[in-house]
RODO-2510 file (C-alpha; in nm, 4 decimals, decimal comma):
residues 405
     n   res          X          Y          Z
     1     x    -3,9930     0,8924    -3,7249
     2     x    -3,8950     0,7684    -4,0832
     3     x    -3,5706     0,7378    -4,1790
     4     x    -3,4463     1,1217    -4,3402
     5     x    -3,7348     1,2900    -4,1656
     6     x    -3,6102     1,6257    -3,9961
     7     x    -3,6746     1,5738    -3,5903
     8     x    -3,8627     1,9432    -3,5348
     9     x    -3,8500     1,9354    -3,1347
    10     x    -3,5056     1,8485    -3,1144
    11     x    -3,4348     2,1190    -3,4115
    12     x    -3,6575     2,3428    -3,2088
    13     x    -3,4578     2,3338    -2,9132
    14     x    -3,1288     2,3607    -3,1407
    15     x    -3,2461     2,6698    -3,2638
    16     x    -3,3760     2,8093    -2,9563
    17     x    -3,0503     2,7541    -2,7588
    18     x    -2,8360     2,9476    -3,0946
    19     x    -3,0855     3,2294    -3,0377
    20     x    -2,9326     3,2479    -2,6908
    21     x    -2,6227     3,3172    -2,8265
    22     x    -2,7186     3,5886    -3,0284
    23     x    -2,8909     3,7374    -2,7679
    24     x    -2,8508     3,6585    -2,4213
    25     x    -3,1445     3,6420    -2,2232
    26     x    -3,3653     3,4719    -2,5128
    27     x    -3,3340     3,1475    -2,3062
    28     x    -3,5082     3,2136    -2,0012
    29     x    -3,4824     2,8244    -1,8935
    30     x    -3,3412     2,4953    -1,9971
    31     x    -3,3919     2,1697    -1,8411
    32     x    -3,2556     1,9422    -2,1353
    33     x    -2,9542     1,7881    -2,1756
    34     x    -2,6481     2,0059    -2,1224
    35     x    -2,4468     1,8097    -2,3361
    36     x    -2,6774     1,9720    -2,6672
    37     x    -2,6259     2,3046    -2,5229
    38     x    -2,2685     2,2662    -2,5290
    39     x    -2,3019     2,1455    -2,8598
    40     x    -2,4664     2,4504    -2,9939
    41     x    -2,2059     2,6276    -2,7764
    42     x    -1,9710     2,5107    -3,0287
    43     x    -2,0835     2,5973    -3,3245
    44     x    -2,0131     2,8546    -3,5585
    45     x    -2,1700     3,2112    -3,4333
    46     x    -2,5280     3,2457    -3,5619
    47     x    -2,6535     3,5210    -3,7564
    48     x    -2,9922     3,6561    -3,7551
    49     x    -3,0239     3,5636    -4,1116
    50     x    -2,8970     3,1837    -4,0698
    51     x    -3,1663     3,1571    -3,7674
    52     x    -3,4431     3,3048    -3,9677
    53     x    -3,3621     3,0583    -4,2629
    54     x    -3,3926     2,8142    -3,9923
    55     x    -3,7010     2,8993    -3,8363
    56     x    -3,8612     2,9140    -4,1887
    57     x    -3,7460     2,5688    -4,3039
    58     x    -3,8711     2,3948    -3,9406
    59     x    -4,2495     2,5635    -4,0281
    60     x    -4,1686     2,4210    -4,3623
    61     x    -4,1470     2,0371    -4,1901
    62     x    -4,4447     2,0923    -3,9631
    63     x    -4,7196     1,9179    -4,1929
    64     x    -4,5092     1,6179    -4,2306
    65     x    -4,3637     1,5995    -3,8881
    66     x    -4,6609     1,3587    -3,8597
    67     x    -4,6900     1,5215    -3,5253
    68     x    -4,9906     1,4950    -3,2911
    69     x    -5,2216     1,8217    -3,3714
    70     x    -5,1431     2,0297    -3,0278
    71     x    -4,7648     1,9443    -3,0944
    72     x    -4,7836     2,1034    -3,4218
    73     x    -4,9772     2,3630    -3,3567
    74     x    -4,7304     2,4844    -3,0147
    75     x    -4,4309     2,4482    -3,2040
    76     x    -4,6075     2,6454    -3,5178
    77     x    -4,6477     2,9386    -3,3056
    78     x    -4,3189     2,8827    -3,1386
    79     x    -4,1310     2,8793    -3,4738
    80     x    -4,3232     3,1809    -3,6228
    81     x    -4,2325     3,4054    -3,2727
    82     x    -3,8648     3,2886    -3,3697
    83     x    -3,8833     3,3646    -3,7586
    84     x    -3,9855     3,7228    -3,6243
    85     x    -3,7139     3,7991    -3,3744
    86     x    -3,4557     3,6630    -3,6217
    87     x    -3,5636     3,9364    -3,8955
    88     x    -3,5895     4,2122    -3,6328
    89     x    -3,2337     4,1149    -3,5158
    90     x    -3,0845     4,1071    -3,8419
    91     x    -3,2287     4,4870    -3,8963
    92     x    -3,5742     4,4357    -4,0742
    93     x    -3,7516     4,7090    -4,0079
    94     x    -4,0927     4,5425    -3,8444
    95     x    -4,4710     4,7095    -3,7144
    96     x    -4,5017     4,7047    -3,3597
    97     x    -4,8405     4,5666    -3,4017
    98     x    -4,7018     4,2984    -3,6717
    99     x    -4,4221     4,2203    -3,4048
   100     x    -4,6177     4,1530    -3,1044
   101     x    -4,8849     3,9888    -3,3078
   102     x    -4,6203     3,7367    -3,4259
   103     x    -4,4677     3,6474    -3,1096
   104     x    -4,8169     3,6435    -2,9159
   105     x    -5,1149     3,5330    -3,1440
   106     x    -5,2514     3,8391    -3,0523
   107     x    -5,3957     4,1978    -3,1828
   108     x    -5,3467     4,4984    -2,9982
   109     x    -5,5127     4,8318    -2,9824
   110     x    -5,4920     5,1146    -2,7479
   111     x    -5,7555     5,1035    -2,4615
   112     x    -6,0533     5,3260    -2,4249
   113     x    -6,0078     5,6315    -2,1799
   114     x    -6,3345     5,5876    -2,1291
   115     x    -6,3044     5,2903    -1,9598
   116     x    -5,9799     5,4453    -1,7567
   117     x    -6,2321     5,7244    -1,6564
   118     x    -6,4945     5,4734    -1,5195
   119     x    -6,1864     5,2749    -1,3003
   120     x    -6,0779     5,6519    -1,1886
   121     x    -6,4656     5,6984    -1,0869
   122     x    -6,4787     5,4025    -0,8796
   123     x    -6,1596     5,4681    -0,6962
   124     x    -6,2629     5,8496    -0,6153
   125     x    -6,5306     5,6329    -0,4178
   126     x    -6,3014     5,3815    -0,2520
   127     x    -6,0490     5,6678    -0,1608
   128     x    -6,2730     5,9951    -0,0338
   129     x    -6,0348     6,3074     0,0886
   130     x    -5,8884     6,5881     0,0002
   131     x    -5,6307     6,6365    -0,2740
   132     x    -5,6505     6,5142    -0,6286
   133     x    -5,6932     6,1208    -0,6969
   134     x    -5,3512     6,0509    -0,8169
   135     x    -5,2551     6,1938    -0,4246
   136     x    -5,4482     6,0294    -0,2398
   137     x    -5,4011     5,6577    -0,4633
   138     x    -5,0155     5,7148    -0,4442
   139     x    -5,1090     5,8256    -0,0510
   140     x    -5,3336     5,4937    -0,0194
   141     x    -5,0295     5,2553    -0,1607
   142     x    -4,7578     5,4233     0,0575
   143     x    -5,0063     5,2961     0,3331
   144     x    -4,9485     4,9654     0,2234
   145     x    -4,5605     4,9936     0,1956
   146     x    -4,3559     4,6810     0,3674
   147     x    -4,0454     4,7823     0,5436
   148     x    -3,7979     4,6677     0,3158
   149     x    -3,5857     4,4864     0,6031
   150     x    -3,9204     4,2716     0,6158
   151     x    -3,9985     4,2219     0,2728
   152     x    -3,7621     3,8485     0,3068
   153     x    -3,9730     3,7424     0,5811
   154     x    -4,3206     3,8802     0,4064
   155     x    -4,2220     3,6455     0,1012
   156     x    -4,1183     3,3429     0,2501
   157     x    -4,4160     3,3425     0,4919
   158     x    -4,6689     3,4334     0,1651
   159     x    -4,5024     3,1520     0,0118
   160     x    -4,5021     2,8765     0,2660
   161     x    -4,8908     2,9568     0,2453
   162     x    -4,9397     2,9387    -0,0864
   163     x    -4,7327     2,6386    -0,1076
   164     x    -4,9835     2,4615     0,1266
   165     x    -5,2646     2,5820    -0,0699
   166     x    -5,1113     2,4979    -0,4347
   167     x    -5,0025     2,1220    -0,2725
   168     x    -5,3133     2,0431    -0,2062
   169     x    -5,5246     2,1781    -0,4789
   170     x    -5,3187     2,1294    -0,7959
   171     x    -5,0156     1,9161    -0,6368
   172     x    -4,6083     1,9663    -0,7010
   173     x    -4,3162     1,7473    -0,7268
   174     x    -4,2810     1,5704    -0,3927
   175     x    -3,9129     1,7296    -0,3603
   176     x    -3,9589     2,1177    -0,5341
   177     x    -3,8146     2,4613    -0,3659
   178     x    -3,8295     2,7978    -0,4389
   179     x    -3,4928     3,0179    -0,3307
   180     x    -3,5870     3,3818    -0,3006
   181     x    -3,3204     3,6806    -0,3356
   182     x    -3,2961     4,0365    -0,3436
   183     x    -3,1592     4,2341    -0,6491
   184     x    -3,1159     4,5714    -0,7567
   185     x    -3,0928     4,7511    -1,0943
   186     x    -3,3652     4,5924    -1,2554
   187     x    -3,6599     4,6703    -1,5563
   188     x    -3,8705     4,4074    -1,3868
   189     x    -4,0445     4,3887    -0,9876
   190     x    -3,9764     3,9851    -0,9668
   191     x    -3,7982     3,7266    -1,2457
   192     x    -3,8435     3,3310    -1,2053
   193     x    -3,5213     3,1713    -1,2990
   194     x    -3,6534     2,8012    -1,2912
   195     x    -3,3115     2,5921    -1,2616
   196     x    -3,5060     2,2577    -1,3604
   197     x    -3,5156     1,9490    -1,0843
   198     x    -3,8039     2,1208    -0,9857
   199     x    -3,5963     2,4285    -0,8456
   200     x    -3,6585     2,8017    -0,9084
   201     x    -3,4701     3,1277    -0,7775
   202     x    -3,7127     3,3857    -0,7632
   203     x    -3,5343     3,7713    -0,7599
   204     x    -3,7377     4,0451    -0,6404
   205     x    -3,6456     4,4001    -0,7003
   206     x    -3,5634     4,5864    -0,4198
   207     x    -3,5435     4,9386    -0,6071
   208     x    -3,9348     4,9385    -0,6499
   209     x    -4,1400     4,9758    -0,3262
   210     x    -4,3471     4,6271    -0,3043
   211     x    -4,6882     4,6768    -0,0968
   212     x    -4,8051     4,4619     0,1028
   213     x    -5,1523     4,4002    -0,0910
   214     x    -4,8843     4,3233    -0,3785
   215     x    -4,6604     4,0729    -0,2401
   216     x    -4,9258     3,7759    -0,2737
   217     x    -5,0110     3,8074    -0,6145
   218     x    -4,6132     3,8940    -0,6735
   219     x    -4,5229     3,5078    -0,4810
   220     x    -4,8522     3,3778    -0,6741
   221     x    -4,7528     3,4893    -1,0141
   222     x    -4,3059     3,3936    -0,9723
   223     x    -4,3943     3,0782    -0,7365
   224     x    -4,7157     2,8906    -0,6436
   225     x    -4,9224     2,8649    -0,8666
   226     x    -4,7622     3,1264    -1,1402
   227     x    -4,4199     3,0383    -1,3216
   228     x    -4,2293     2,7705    -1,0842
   229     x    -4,5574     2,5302    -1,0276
   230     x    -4,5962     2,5928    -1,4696
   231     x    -4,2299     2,4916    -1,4692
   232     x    -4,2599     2,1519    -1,2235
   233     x    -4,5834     2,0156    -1,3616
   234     x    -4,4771     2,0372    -1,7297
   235     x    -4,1252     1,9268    -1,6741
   236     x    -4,2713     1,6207    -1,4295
   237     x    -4,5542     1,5588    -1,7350
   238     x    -4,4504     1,6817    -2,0780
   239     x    -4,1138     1,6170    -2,0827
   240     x    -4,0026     1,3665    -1,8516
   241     x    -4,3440     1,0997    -1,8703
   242     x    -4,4196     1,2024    -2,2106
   243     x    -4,1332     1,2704    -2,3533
   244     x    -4,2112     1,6142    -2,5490
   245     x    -3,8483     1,7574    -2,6046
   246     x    -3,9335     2,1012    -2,7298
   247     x    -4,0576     2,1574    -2,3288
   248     x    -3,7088     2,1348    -2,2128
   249     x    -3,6439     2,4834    -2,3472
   250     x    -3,8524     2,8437    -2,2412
   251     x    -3,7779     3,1250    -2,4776
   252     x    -3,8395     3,4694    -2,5099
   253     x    -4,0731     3,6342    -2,7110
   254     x    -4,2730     3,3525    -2,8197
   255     x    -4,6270     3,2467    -2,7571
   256     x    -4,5459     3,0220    -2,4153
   257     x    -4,4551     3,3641    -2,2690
   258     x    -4,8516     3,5129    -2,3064
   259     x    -4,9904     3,1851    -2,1499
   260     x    -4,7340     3,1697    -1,8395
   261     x    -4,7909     3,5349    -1,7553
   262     x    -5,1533     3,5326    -1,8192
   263     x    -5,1668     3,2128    -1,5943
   264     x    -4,8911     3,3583    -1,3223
   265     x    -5,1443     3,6756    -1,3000
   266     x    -5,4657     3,4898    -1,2422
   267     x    -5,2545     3,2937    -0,9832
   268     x    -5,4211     3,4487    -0,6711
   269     x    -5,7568     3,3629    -0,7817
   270     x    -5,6777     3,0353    -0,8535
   271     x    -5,5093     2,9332    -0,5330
   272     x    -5,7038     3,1709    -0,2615
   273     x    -6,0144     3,3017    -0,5143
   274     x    -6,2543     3,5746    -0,3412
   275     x    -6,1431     3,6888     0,0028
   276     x    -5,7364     3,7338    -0,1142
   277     x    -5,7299     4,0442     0,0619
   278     x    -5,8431     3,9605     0,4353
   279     x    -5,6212     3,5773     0,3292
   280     x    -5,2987     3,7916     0,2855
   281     x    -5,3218     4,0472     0,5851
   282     x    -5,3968     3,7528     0,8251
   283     x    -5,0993     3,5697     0,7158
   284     x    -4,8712     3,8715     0,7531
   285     x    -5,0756     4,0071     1,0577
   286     x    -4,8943     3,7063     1,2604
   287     x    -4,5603     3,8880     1,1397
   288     x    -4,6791     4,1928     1,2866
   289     x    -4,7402     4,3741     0,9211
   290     x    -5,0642     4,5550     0,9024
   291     x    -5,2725     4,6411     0,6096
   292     x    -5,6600     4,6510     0,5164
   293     x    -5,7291     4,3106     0,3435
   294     x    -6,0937     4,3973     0,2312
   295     x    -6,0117     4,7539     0,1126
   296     x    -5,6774     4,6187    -0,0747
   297     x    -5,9329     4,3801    -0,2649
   298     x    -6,1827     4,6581    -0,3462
   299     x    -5,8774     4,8706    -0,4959
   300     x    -5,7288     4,6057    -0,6730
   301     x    -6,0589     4,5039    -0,8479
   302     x    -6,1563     4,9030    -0,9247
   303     x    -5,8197     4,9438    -1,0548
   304     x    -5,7718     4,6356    -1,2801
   305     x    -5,8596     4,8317    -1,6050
   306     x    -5,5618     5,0626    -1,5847
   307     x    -5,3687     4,7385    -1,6485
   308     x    -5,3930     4,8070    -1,9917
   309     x    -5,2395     5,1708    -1,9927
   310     x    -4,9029     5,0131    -1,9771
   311     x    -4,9833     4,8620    -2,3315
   312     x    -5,1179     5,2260    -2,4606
   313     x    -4,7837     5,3293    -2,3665
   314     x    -4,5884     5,0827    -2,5904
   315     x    -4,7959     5,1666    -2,8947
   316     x    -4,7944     5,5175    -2,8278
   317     x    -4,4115     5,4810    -2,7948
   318     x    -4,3392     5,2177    -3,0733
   319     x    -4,6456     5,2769    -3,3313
   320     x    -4,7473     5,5774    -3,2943
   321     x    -4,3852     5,7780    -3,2619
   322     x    -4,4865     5,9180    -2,9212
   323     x    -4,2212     6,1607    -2,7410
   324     x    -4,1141     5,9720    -2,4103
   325     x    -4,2030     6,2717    -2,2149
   326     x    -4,5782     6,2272    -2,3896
   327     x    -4,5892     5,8646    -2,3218
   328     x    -4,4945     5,9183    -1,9070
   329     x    -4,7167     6,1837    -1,8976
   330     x    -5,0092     5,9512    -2,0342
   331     x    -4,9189     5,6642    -1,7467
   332     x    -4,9134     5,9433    -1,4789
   333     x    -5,2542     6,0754    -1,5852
   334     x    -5,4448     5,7308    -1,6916
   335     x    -5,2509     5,4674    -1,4738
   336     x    -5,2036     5,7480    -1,1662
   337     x    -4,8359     5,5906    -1,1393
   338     x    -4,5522     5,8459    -1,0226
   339     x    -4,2799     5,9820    -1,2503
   340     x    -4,0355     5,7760    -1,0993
   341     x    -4,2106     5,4835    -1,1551
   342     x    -4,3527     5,5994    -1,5064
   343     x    -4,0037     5,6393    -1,5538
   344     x    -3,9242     5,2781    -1,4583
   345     x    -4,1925     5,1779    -1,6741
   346     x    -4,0699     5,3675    -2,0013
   347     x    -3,7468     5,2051    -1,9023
   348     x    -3,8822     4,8654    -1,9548
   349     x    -4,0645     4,9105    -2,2766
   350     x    -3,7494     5,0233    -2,4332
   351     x    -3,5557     4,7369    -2,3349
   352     x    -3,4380     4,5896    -2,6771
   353     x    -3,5388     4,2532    -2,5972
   354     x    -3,8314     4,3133    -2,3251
   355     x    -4,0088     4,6001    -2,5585
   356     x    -4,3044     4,3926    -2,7220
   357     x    -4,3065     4,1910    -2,3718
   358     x    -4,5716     4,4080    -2,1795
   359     x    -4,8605     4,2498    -2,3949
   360     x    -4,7717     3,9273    -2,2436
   361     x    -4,9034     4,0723    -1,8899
   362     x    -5,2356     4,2462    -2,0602
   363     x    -5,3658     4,0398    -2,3160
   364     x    -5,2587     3,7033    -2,1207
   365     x    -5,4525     3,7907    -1,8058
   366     x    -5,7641     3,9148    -2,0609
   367     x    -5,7961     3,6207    -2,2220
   368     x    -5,7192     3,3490    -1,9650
   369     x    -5,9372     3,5329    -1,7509
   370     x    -6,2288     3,5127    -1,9942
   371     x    -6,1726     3,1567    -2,0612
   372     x    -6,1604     3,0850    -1,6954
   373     x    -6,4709     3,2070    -1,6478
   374     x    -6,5953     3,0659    -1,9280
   375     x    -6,6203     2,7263    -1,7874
   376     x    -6,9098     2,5325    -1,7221
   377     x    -7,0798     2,6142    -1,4250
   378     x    -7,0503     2,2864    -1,2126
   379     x    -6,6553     2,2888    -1,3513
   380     x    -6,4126     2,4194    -1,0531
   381     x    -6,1723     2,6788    -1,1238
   382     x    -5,8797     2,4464    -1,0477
   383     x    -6,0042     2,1749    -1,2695
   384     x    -5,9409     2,4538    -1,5292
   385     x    -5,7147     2,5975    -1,4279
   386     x    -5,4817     2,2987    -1,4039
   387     x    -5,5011     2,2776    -1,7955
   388     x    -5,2842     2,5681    -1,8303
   389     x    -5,0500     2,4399    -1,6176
   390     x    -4,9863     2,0463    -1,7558
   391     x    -5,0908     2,1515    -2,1486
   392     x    -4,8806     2,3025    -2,4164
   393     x    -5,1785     2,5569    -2,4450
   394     x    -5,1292     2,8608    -2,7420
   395     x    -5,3406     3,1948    -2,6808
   396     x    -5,4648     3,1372    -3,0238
   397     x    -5,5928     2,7960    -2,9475
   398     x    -5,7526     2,9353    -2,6212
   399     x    -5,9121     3,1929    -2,8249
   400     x    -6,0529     2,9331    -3,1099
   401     x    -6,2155     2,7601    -2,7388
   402     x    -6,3650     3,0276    -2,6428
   403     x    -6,5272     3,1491    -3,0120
   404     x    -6,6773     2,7138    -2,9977
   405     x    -6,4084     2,5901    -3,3024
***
């Protein structure tokens, strides 16, 4: 670095850890030195102002950071997701679609009810009976319910086989664990808290009813190979062999966010792939919890589209100036959810800090999902896969892949 030449990572980090401050919670991990944190602990309390002055003069140093091009480009997005939560802190008045298009390199637009009509028309075939289909889905998952005094067991024996599989087809730390809990009172069904030296604590909600066709993709998405395999690899790689300080810290609200959930969600397929369903009942059939694996796949696949209703509901709600009552009847019709847990929903999207964060979960698992299968054909899906999990990745550089820049 020549001498006078502003050190972006470590001013990166700096400024991520004063966000923190401002608003707790905006630091979902850090694995760096605890001696800079307490630093920044010491300093004069931010303002949203100062920060966004900040953020704007690090872009400014960027292009002559002399910084390898994937560097520069994660921390560009980084920085710009950070210049955006700084103005909305300080009171700017900011576009939903401007906000979440700032934090996630994405655009979004409500979904087609078309396409929410063609899901509901394939599920009216997977589901035949009597009542409407909102019955006899809710009926269906209530099938599928785990006993809450076996959900620990469920988890830690989903785990221990996704561990196996994960181990041997992507590999982890030699020494890495995973410490599950139950919580109540939260927005959220599960929440990595990765603890660095390869460590996580993984809370799952015990107020929302987890089904037992859920609980694999819920370990695959917090665990193996979702947020605490992301976590290991990158810390083991990026920052400790290569050195890449601005990995020591995870923040809210910023482009990392849409690639670890969109690679968390597609974590099923890429640890067990095709045959999930009949996978997960036979490895909680030897706890004595039944459910039907090939069915649960069917449903799951038929009902992926309605993913995207929870998005429709935060532009309704933050674009468009939608009544709540409007926007939990539109998840109840399209997404055939309950009111309670419409309610639950709603409840998340108006989290001050967690309100944009919803697009992280539909676009992410869109466009990873694309570019997954957008390999070439002799190319496995790990060998892809693994990309997402040791690079600093951006959605918009994923998208420039997959238009052939």
């Amino acid at each position: 670095m020549a001498a006078g030449a502003v050190d972006v990572p470590l001013e990166y980090v700096r400024l991520g850890l004063r966000f923190d401050r401002l608003e707790p919670g905006f630091v979902d991990a850090y694995t760096g030195d605890p001696r800079l944190r307490a630093a920044v602990a010491d300093e004069p309390a931010p303002t949203p102002h100062r920060l966004r002055d900040q953020a704007r003069a690090l872009l400014g140093e960027l292009d002559s950071a002399q910084l390898p091009a994937d560097r520069a480009a994660y921390l560009r997005g980084q920085l710009t997701g950070l210049e955006c939560s700084a103005r909305k802190l300080g009171g700017e008045p900011v576009g939903f679609i401007d906000e979440v298009q700032a934090y996630f390199q994405v655009q979004v637009t409500l979904g087609d009810p078309a396409d929410y009509a063609a899901a509901h028309a394939a599920l009216e075939q997977l589901l035949p009976g009597g009542g409407s289909l909102a019955e006899r889905y809710a009926l269906h998952r209530r099938r599928e319910e785990c006993p809450p005094q076996r959900l620990e067991a469920a988890v830690h024996a989903l785990s221990s086989a996704l561990r196996d599989r994960v181990r041997g087809r992507y590999g982890l730390p030699e020494v890495e664990t995973v410490r599950y809990e139950v919580v109540t009172d939260k927005p959220w069904s599960g929440f990595n808290y990765y603890e660095g030296d390869y460590r996580s604590r993984v809370a799952i909600n015990a107020d929302l009813p987890h089904r037992l066709s859920q609980l694999p993709h819920l370990v695959a998405h917090e665990a193996y190979p979702g947020h605490h395999t992301e976590h290991c690899r990158k810390e083991r790689g990026l920052v400790e062999r290569d050195e890449h300080l601005e990995h020591t810290v995870f923040l809210v609200n910023t482009p990392e966010c849409l690639m670890a959930e969109g690679l968390a969600d597609l974590g099923i397929e890429a640890s067990v792939g095709a045959g999930w369903g009949p996978w997960a009942a036979e490895v909680l059939g030897d706890l004595g919890l039944r459910f039907d694996g090939h069915l649960a796949e069917q449903v799951a696949a038929a009902a992926a589209p309605l993913n995207r209703v929870r998005q429709d509901a935060a532009i309704m709600l933050h674009d468009r100036g939608a009544d709540p009552d409007a926007v939990i009847a539109h998840l109840q019709r399209w997404a055939l959810v309950s009111p309670d847990r419409a309610a639950q929903q709603l409840r998340f999207l108006t989290d001050p800090l967690w309100r944009a964060y919803i697009s992280t979960y539909v676009e992410g698992f869109d466009l990873l999902s694309t570019w997954l299968a957008a390999r070439p054909a002799e190319q496995p899906v790990a060998d892809r896969f693994v990309r997402l999990l040791d690079e600093p990745l951006t959605p918009a550089g994923i998208t420039a892949e997959l238009a052939g820049v």
